[in-house]
Structure formats: C-alpha cells, structure tokens
C-alpha positions as CSV (number, residue, x, y, z in Angstrom):
1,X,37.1,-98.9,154.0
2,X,34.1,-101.2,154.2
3,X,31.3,-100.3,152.1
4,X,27.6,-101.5,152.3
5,X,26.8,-101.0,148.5
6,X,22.9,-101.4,147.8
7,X,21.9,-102.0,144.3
8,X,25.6,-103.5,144.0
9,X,24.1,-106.0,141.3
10,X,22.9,-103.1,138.8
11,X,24.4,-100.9,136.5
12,X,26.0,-98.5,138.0
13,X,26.5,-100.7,141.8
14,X,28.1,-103.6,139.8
15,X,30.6,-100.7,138.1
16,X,31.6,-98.7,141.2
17,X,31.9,-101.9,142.9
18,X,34.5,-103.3,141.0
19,X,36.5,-99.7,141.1
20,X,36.1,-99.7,144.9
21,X,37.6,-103.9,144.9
22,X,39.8,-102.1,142.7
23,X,41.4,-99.4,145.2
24,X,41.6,-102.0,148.5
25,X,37.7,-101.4,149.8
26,X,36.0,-104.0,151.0
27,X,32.4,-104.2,149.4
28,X,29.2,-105.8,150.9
29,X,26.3,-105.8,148.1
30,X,22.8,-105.9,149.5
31,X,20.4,-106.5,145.7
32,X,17.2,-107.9,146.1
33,X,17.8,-108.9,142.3
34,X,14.3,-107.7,141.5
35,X,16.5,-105.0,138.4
36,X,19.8,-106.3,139.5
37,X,21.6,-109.5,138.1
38,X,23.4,-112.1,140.1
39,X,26.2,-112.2,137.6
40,X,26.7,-108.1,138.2
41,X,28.1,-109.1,141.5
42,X,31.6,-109.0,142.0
43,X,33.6,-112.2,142.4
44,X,35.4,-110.4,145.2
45,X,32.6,-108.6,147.0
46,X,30.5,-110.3,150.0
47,X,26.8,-110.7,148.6
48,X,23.4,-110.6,150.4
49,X,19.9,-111.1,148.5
50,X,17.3,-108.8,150.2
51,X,15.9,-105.4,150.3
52,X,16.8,-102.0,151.2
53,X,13.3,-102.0,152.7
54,X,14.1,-104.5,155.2
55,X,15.3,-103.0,158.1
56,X,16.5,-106.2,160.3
57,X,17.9,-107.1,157.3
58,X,20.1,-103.7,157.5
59,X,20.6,-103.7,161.0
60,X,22.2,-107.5,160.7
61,X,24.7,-106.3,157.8
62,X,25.8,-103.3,159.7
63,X,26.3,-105.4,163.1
64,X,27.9,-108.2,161.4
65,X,30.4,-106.1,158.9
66,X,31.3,-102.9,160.6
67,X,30.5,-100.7,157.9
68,X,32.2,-97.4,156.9
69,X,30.3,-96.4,153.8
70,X,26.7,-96.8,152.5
71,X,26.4,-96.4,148.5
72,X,22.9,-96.5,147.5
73,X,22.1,-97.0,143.8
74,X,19.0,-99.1,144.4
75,X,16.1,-97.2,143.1
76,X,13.0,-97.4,140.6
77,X,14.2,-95.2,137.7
78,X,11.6,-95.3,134.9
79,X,10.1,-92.1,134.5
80,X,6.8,-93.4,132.4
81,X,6.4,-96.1,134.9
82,X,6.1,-93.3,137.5
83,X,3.5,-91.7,136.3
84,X,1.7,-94.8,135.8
85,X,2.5,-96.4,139.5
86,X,3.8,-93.5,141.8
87,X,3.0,-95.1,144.8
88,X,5.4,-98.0,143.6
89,X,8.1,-95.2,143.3
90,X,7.5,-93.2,146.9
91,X,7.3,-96.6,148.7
92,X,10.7,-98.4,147.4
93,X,12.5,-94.9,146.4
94,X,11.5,-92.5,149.5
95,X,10.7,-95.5,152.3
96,X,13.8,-97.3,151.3
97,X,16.1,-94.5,151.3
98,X,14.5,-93.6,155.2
99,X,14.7,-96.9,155.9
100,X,18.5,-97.3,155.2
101,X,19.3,-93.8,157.4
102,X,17.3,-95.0,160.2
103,X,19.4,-98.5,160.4
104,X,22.9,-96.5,159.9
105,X,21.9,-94.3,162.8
106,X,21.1,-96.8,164.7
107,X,24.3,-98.4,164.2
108,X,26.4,-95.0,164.1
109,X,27.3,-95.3,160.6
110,X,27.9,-91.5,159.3
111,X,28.8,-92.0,155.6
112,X,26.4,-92.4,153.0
113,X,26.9,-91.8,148.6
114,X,23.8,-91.5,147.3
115,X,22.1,-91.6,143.7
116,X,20.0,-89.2,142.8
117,X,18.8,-87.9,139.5
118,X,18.7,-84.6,136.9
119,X,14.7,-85.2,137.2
120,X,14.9,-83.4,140.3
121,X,14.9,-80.5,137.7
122,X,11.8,-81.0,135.5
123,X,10.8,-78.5,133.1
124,X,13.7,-76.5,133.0
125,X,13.5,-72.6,131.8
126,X,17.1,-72.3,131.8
127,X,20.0,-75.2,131.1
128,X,22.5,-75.4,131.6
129,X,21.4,-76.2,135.5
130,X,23.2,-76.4,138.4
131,X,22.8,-77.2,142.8
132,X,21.5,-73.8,142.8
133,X,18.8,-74.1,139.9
134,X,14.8,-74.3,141.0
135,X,13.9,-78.1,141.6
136,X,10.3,-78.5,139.9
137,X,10.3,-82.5,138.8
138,X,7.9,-83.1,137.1
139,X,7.1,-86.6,137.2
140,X,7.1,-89.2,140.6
141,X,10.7,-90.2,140.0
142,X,12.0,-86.5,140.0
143,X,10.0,-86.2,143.0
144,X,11.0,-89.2,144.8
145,X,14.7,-88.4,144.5
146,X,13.9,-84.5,145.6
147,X,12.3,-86.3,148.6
148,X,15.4,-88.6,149.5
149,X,17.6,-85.6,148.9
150,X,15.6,-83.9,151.7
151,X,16.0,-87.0,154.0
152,X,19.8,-86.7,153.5
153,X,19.9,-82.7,154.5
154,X,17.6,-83.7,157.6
155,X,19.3,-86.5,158.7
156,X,22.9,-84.4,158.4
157,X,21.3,-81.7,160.1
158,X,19.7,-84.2,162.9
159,X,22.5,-87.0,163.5
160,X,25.7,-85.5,161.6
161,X,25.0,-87.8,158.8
162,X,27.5,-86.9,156.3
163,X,26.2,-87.3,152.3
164,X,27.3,-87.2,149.0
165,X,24.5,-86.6,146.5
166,X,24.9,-87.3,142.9
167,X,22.6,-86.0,140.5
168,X,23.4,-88.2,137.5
169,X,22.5,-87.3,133.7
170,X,22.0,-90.0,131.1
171,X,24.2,-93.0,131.9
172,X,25.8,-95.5,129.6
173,X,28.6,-97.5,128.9
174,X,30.3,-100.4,130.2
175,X,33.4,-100.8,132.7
176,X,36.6,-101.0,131.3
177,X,37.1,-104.6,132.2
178,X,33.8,-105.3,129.8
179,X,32.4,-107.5,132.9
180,X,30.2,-104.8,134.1
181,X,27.5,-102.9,132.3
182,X,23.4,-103.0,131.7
183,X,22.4,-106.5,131.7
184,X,18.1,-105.4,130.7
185,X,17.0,-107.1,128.1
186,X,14.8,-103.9,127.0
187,X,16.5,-100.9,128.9
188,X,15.0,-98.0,129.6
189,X,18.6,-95.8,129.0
190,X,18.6,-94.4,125.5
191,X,22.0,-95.8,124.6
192,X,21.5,-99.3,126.0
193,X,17.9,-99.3,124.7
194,X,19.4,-98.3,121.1
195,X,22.3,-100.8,120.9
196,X,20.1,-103.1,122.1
197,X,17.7,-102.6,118.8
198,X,20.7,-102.5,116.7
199,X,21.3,-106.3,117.8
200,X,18.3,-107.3,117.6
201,X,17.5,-106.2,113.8
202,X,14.3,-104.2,115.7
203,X,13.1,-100.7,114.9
204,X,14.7,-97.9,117.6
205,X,11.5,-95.4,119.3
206,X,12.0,-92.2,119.7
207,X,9.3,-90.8,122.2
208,X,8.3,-87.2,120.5
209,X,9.9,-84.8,117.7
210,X,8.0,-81.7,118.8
211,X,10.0,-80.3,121.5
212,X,11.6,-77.4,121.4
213,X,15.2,-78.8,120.0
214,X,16.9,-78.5,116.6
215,X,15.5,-81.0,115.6
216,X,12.1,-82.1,117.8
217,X,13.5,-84.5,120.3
218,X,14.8,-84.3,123.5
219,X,18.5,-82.6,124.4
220,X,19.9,-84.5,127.1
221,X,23.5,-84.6,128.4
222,X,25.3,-88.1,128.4
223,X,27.8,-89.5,130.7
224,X,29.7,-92.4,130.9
225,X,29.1,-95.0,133.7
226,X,33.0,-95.1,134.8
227,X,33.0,-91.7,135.6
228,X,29.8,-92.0,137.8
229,X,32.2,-94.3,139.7
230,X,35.5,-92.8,139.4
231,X,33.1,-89.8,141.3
232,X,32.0,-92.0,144.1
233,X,35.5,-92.9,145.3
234,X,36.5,-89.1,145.0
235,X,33.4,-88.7,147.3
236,X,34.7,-91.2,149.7
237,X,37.5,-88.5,150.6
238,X,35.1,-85.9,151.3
239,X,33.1,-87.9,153.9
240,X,36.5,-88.6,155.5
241,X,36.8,-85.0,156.5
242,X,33.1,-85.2,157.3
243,X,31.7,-82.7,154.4
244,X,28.5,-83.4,153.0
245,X,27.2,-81.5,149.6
246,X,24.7,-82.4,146.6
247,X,26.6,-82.4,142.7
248,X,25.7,-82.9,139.3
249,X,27.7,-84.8,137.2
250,X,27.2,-84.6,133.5
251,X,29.0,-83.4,130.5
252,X,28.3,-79.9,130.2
253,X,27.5,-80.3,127.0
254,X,23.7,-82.3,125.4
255,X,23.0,-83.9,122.3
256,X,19.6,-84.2,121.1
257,X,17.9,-88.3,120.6
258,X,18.3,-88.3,116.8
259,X,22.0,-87.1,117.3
260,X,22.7,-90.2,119.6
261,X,21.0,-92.2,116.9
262,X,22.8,-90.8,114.2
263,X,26.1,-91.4,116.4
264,X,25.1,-94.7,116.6
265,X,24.7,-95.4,113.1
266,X,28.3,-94.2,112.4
267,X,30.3,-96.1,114.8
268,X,28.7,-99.6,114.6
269,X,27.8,-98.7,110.7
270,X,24.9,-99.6,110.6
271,X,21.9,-98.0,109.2
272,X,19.1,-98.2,111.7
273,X,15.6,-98.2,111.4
274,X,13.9,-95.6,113.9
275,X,10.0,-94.0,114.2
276,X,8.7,-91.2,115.9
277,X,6.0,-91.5,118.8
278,X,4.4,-89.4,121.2
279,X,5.9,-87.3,124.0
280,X,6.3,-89.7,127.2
281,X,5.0,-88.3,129.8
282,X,7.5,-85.7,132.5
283,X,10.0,-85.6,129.8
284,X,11.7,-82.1,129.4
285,X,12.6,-80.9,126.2
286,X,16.3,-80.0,127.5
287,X,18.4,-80.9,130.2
288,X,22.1,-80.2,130.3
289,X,24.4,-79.5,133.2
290,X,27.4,-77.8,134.6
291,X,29.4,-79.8,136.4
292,X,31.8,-76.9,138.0
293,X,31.1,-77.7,141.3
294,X,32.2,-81.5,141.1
295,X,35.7,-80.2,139.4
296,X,36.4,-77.7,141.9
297,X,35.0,-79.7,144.9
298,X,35.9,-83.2,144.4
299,X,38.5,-83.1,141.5
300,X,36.4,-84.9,138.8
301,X,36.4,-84.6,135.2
302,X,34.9,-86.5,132.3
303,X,37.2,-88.9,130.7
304,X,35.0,-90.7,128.5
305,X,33.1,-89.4,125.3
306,X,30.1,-90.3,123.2
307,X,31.3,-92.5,121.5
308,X,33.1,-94.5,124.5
309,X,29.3,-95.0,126.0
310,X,28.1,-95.8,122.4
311,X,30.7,-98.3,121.7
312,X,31.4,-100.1,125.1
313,X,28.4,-100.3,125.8
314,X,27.5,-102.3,122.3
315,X,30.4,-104.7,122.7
316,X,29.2,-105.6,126.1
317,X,25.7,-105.6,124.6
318,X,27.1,-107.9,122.2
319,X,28.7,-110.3,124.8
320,X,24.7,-111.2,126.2
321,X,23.4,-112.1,122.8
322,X,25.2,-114.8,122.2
C-alpha cells in the first residue's frame, strides 16, 4: 500500500514509518518540521516539508502519489501549553485534521489511521476506561482530539470514510533498530523528559504529590512506541475490509510518577535528584485502560514492558548527547 504519513518526522510517524518500509509499504511523509526532525525521516520513505493545514499542498500529494492510506500523527500534544494557547490547539489539531478529510475526499481516498489521545477522558470517576467510558477532557488538547474523533465518525458516516482511531496512553521508547525515537531536547513525555534529566546531571519535576494516588502523583498507564506501530499495521487490515472503529491502546495496568522515577533509578543506577511542584493544569490523578477491544478486534498485544521504554529510550537518549 501507499501511505501518506503526516507527522512522519516525529516520534511515533518516524517509528511506524520504518515498520510500514519494513512490511513492503510505500511511505510518503508530509512534516512541516515545526516538532518533527529531518533526521526522523526514513532513508527509504519519499519526504515533503509542509503542513497538514495546507490543503493544495494535500491535494498535490494525493494526485501525484495515489495514495491508499492516510496516518496522521501530526498534532500539538502539550497539555499545559493548551490551557495556556487553546486557540493554537483547535486551529492546527481540529482545522488540520478537517483539512486532511476534505483533500482525501476530494481525491477518493477512504483510509485514514488516526492519533488520538486518553485526554479525551479527563477527570475520570472510574479507570480502568474504555470506548464506552464518558468523554469529559478536561483540558484543550482532550478536547481537540474529541473534536477530530467527531470529524472521523461524520466523515464515515457522510463519504464512507473508513477510520482507525487510536487513543494512545503515555508513550516512550525507541524502535528496535535504535534510529527512531524522541529527538526533543526537553520532552514533554515523562520517560523521555526523565532520561533526559538523568543525562544531563539536572534535577527531574514532578508536577503535584496531592492527587489521589498511593503516593500523591499521578497514575498513568505506559506504553511502548513499537507497539503503537505494530497496532497501526494491524489497522491497515481492518480498513481493507472497510471497518472503521475507535481503540485504546495501553497496558492495562498504571504506575504512578515516583514509580517511573524510581524504575528509572534502578535500571540506569543512578540516583536521581527529583522535586515536587504544583499540579499542572487538566491533569487527572488516574488514567489506566483496558485494551480488550484492540486484542479481540485487531489482534494486538503488548510486547514491551517498563523497563523496555525506560531503557531504549535512554540508550537512544544517549546517542543525541554526544
């Protein structure tokens, strides 16, 4: 298949590309390299600078490369920087995501993989959650991915778009091959953002120890980037026999911010320097999900653990500081 893969030059685009490569798919990335990095792109894969807001832009790939398969990772993901700018979030987010369903009906491409977010949750009374669980976000980003969600059932409904939404817990980790992982300098991802503190000899944040956890911070289910991808080219099967659906995908299981820390501390051995600041604001105390629906409907499972995230990720961490 030929797939238009927007946000190809981020974290998870750069990983999913290089499985698609992988598995004989052709990949276009559209990255407007504004998060992305140029060096995310695959050797292999056909690479256009410019933005999923650009519509002649979109129309010109789809003309030009036939196109079987739009993934779309591109997004603003920060929650606190939602809060702060939501206009910034609805306009890139929500206008990007309509923009990129108008040009594939206007081209007749059916197929789209999307990436949305467990923020479409919010404040959750009862975790695990599941598709079925109320969707109250609770900050701009939730909200803009509930939004694009919406788009995708109304465009289904409209043209027989067929979609695959993800709703993705906390990502980390690195591709197998080590070439492919988060390139930020400060990410925003707990993982990344603490690995990144451990190389740097800097003191690790942890935003809030008065939620309603064990131990005060925030419980939040992990999962590694390579199963994100592995589920995408399940997904691909699923819009061959033109079936759309929304999924979670997450561990069914949570650990709490000072667990990851602790983790951390353990399998780099290192002791790490942390301090406790407020609550950011829209963050949940708990979010943890069941992923039932993905296993019986798609065939995934998790393959990778804690400590696969925790230490990939470092190692490829380690590779940028040099």
């Amino acid at each position: 298949m030929t797939i238009l893969n927007i946000g190809g030059a981020g974290f998870i685009g750069s990983v999913a590309t290089e499985l698609f490569i992988k598995n004989g798919h052709k990949v276009i990335v559209l990255d407007d390299l504004s998060t992305g990095f140029k060096k995310l792109v695959h050797p292999k894969a056909v690479f256009v600078k410019g933005s999923m807001l650009n519509y002649n832009l979109l129309d010109k790939i789809f003309k030009k490369y036939k196109i079987d398969v739009v993934t779309l990772y591109a997004a603003k993901i920060v929650v606190p920087e939602s809060v702060a700018h939501p206009n910034d979030y609805y306009l890139t987010n929500v206008g990007g995501t309509a923009t990129v369903l108008k040009a594939m009906h206007a081209n007749n491409v059916k197929n789209i993989i999307f990436a949305s977010s467990a923020a479409v949750y919010g404040v959750c009374k009862k975790v695990p959650v599941d598709e079925k669980s109320p969707t109250v976000p609770c900050n701009p980003y939730g909200a803009s991915k509930l939004m694009c969600e919406r788009l995708l059932i109304d465009a289904n409904k409209a043209h027989g778009t067929n979609f695959i939404s993800f709703r993705f817990f906390n990502v980390a980790g690195a591709s197998k091959s080590g070439r492919y992982g988060m390139m930020k300098q400060k990410p925003s991802l707990l993982i990344p953002a603490i690995n990144d503190c451990v190389l740097k000899h800097k003191t690790v944040s942890i935003f809030g120890n008065k939620y309603k956890t064990k131990d005060g911070t925030c419980l939040r289910d992990y999962i590694h980037v390579s199963d994100l991808a592995n589920a995408a080219l399940l997904a691909l099967d699923q819009l061959k026999k033109n079936k759309s659906g929304i999924y979670c995908l997450g561990s069914n299981s949570g650990y709490t911010v000072l667990e990851v820390v602790k983790n951390v501390e353990k399998l780099i051995d290192k002791n790490l320097k942390y301090e406790f600041k407020p609550n950011r604001a829209g963050d949940p105390d708990a979010l943890i999900t069941s992923n039932k629906k993905a296993y019986q409907q798609l065939g995934w499972k998790v393959k990778h653990s804690l400590k696969d995230m925790i230490v990939s990720d470092y190692n490829f961490r380690k590779t940028m500081v040099k």
